[in-house]
C-alpha positions in Angstrom: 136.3 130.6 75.9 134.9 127.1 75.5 131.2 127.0 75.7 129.6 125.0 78.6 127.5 121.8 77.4 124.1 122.3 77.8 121.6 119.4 77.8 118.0 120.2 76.9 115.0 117.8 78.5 111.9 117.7 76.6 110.3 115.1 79.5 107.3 115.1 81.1 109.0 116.9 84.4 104.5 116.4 85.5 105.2 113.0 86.3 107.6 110.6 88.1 109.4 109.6 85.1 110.7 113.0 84.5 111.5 114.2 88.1 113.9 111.4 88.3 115.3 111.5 84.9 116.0 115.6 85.8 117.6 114.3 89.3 119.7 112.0 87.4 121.1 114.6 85.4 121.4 117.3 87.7 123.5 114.8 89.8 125.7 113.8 87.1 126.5 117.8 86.9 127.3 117.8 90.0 130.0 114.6 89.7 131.7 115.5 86.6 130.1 118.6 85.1 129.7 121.4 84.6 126.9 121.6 82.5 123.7 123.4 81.9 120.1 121.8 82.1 117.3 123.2 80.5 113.4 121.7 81.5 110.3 122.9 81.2 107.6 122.5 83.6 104.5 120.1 82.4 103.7 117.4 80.2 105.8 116.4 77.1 103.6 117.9 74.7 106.0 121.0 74.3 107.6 123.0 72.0 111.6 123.0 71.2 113.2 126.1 71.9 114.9 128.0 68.9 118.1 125.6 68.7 119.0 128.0 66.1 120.3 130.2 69.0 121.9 126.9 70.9 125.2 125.8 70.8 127.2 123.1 72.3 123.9 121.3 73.5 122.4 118.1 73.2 118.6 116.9 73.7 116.8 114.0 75.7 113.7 114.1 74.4 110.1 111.6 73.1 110.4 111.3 69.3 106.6 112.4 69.5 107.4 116.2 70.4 106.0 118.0 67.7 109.0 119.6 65.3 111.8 117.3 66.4 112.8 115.4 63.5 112.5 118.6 61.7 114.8 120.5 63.6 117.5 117.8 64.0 117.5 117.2 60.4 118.0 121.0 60.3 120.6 121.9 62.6 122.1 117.7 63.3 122.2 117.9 67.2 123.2 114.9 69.6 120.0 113.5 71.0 118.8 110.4 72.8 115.3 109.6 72.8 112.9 108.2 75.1 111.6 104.5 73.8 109.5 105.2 70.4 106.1 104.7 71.0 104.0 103.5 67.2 106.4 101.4 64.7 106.5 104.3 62.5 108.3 106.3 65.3 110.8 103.3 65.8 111.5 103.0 62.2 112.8 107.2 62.4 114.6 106.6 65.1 116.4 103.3 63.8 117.2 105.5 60.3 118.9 107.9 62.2 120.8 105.3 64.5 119.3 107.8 67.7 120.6 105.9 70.8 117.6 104.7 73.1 116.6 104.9 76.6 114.7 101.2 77.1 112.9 99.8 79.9 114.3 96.2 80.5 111.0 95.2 79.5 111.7 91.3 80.1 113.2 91.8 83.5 110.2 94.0 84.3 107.8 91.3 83.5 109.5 88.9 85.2 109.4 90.7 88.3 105.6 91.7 88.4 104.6 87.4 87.3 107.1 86.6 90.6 105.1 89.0 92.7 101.8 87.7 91.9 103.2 83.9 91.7 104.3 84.6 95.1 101.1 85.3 96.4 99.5 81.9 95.5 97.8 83.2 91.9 97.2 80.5 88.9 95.6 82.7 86.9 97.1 85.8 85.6 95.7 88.9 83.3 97.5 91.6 81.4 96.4 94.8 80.5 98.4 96.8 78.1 97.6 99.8 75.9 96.7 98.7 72.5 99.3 99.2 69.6 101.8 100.8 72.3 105.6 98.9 71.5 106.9 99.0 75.2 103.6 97.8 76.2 103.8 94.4 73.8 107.1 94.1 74.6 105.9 93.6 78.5 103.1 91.9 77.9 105.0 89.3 75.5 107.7 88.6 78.1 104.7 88.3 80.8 103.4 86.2 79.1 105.6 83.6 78.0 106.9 83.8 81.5 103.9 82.5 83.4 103.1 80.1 81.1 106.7 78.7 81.7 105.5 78.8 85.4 102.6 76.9 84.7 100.0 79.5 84.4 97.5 80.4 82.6 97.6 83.8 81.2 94.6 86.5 80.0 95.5 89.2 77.7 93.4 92.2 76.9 93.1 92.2 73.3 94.5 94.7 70.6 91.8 96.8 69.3 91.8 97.4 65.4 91.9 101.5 65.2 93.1 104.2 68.2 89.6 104.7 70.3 89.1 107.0 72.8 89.0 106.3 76.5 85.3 107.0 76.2 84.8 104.3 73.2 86.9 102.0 75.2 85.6 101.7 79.0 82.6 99.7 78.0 85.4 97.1 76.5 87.6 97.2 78.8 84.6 97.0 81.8 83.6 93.7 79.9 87.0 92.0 79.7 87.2 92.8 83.0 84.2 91.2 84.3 85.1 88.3 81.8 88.1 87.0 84.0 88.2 84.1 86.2 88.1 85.3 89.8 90.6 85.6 91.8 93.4 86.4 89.4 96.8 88.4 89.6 96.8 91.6 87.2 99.8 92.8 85.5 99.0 96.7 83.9 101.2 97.9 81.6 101.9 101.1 83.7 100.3 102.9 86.5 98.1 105.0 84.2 96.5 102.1 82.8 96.6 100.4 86.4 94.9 103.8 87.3 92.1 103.2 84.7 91.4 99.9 86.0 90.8 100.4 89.2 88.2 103.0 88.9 86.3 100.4 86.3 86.9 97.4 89.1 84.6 100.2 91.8 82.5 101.4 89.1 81.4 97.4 88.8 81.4 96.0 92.2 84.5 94.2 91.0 86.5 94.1 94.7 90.6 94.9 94.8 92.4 92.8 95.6 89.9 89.6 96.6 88.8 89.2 92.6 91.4 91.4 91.1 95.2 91.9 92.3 96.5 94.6 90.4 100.0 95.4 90.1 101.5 98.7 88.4 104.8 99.9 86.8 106.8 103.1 87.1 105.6 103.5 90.9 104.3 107.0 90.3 104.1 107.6 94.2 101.5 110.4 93.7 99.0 108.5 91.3 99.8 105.0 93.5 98.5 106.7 96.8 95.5 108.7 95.3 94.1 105.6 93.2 91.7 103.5 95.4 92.7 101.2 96.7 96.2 102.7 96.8 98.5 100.7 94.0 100.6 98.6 94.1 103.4 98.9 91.4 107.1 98.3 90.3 109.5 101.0 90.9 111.9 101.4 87.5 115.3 102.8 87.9 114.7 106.4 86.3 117.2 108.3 87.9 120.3 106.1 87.0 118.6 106.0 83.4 118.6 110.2 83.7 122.4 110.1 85.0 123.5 107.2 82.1 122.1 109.3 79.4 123.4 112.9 80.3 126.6 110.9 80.4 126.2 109.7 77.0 125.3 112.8 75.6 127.7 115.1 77.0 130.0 112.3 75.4 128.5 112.5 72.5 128.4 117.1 72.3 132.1 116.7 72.7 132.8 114.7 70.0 132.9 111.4 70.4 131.2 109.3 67.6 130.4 105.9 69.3 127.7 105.4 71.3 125.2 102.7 73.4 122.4 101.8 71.2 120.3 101.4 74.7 120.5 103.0 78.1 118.4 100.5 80.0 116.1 101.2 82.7 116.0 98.7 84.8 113.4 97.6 87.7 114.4 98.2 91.2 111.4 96.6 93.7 107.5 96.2 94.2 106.4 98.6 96.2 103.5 96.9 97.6 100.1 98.7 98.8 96.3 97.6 99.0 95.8 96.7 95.6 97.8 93.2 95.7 97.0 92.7 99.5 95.7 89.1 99.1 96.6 85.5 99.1 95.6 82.8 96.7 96.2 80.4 98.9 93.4 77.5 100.2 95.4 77.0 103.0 94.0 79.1 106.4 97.1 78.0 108.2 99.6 79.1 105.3 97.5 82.5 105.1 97.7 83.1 108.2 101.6 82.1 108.8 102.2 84.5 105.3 100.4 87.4 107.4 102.6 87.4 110.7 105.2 87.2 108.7 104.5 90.3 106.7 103.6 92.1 109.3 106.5 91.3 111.9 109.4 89.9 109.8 111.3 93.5 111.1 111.3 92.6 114.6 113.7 89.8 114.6 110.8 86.9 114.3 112.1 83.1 113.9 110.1 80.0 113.4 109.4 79.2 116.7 107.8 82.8 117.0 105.2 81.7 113.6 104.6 78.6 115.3 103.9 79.7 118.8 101.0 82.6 117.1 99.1 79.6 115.1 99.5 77.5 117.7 100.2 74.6 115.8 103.3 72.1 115.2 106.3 73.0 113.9 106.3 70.0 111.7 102.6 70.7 110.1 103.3 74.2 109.5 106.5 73.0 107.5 104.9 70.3 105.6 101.8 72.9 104.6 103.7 75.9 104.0 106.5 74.1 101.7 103.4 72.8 100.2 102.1 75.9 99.1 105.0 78.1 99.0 107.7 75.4 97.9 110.3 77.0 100.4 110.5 76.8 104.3 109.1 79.2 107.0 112.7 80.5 107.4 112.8 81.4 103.3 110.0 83.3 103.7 111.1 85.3 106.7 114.6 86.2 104.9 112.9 86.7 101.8 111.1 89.6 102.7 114.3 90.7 104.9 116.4 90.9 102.3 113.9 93.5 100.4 113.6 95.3 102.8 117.5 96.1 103.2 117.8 96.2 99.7 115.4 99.0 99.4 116.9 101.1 102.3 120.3 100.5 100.4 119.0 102.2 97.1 116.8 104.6 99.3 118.6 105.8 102.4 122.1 107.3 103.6 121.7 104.7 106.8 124.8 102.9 107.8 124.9 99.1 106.6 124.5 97.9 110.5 121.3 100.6 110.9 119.7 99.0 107.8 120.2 95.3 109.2 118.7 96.2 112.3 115.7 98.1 110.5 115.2 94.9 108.4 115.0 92.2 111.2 118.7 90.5 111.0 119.8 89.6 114.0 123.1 91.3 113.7 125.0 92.8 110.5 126.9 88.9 110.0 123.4 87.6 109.5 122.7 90.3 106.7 126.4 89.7 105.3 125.5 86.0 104.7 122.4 86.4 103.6 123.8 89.1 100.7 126.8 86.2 99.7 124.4 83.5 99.4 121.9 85.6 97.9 123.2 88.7 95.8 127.0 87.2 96.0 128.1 90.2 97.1 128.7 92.4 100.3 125.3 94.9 101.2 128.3 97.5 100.6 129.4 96.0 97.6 125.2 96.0 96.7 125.1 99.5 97.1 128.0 101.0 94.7 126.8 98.5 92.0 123.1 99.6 91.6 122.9 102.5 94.1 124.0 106.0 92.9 121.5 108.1 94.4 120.0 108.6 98.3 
């Protein structure tokens, strides 16, 4: 009797990141399994079962659980690892040729500077974790990004040696208070966004009128609790989850070759309190920027923007292209076009049922916006990135 492939997740199933990854897995059982998944509850500072008991099984896992190396050098498992965190960790997991799950660190970036360059911001701040390699890697593609832009860009410096969060508050307090006011904040994930904010109250520094901060991973629990509640870049665990157990499964049945990556890549900006604020010196533009926000879902137009400033349609053209470089119009389909493509990754509802919830006018008007836009169909939209509800 053939023995059922078993896939073992050493993931921190406490947080966001594992949850989906776990989803992602369990779902690809259920497509084309079946197969066994074996998590433990917590953080990733766990101990491997005894894989001398195991067969037919593969492991997702952080290079930094304690024995790992050991044990694969011992009994030569399939396993994928989560992006190595130190150089020395990289350099193991380049000598064994371990493929990698990757956050499309670049794309990621680019994202989070758009946001913020969005909402009117000239200055521009990240804060990484010292000596962390995903965190350089965002905070070098941030960086060359804005300055591409035009902007200028604030980095919170490496320190020399690993402190402790209680040797490094003062610093980070200080760098903090150091930065031209107001200016757009790029963290290097919601932890560290996390850490920020609670320095930003401890010294009357106000979210988001001096500070915008923006997070990544969208760690819905830890962005609603944090005050004010964060605002942060969702990353596509759960196809990154469902990619890997496919890999792996691949890879427990025999089959040598395999991706060096499995990318995660960034879905949206989930946007809350922390960013909610316009660098803009135009009232009218402000103002024009907040209807829209708050009323692009109920089938708004121009006119509509115009006839709540009261104003000319020609001056609010001339003023808004001036500080937005597009037209009224843009800016109203912009946000649409999130919107829907948010309920398409996110909801069962029909294609016509997410163009009404979005503001289009009808489903043609959501159709055309997607072809000029995406260059695809919202349908079309939805098999390519969308696998889960």
């Amino acid at each position: 009797m053939d023995i059922q492939p078993k896939i073992i997740l050493l993931l921190e199933t406490s947080r966001q990141l594992g949850r989906e990854m776990l989803r992602g897995a369990a779902d690809w059982s259920q497509r084309y399994g079946p197969i066994t998944l074996s998590a433990t509850a917590g953080h990733f500072e766990q101990s491997l079962p005894n894989l001398r008991k195991e067969k037919n099984f593969g492991v997702i896992a952080r290079l930094s659980v304690p024995e790992l190396i050991q044990s694969f050098k011992k009994y030569h498992f399939p396993l994928i690892v989560l992006e190595p965190v130190t150089q020395d960790l990289l350099h193991i997991k380049e000598e064994f040729g371990f493929p990698e799950i990757r956050s499309d660190s670049e794309t990621i970036a680019i994202m989070g500077a758009d946001y913020l360059l969005e909402d009117g911001f000239q200055n521009f701040a990240f804060c990484g974790f010292p000596n962390r390699l995903w965190s350089q890697r965002r905070s070098n593609a941030f960086i060359k990004y804005v300055e591409q832009e035009g902007g200028c860009c604030f980095v919170y410096p490496e320190n020399e040696k690993e402190l402790s969060w209680e040797q490094e508050r003062p610093i980070l307090k200080k760098w903090l208070q150091s930065l031209p006011k107001p200016i757009g904040l790029l963290a290097c994930d919601d932890d560290r966004a996390h850490q920020i904010l609670q320095l930003c109250e401890e010294k009357n520094i106000r979210v988001p009128q001096d500070i915008s901060v923006l997070g990544i991973g969208n760690d819905e629990i830890l962005c609603e609790l944090a005050m004010p509640p964060l605002s942060s870049i969702a990353i596509d665990l759960f196809n990154a989850g469902f990619e890997a157990t496919r890999v792996l499964v691949d890879l427990i049945n025999g089959k040598t070759e395999s991706p060096d990556y499995i990318m995660m890549k960034p879905r949206w900006v989930t946007s809350r309190r922390s960013t909610e604020f316009l660098a803009v010196n135009d009232t009218l533009v402000i103002n024009a920027l907040q209807f829209i926000r708050q009323n692009y879902f109920r089938q708004i137009n121009v006119h509509d923007v115009v006839k709540y400033l009261d104003c000319s349609h020609r001056t609010l053209e001339m003023r808004f292209h001036a500080a937005r470089n597009r037209t009224v119009a843009d800016e109203i389909e912009h946000y649409r076009m999130e919107r829907a493509k948010r309920l398409l990754h996110t909801s069962n509802d029909s294609v016509s049922s997410i163009a009404e919830l979005s503001g289009f006018y009808n489903f043609r008007s959501m159709l055309r916006a997607f072809h000029l836009i995406e260059h695809c169909t919202p349908t079309e939209y939805r098999e390519k990135f969308c696998r889960s509800g």
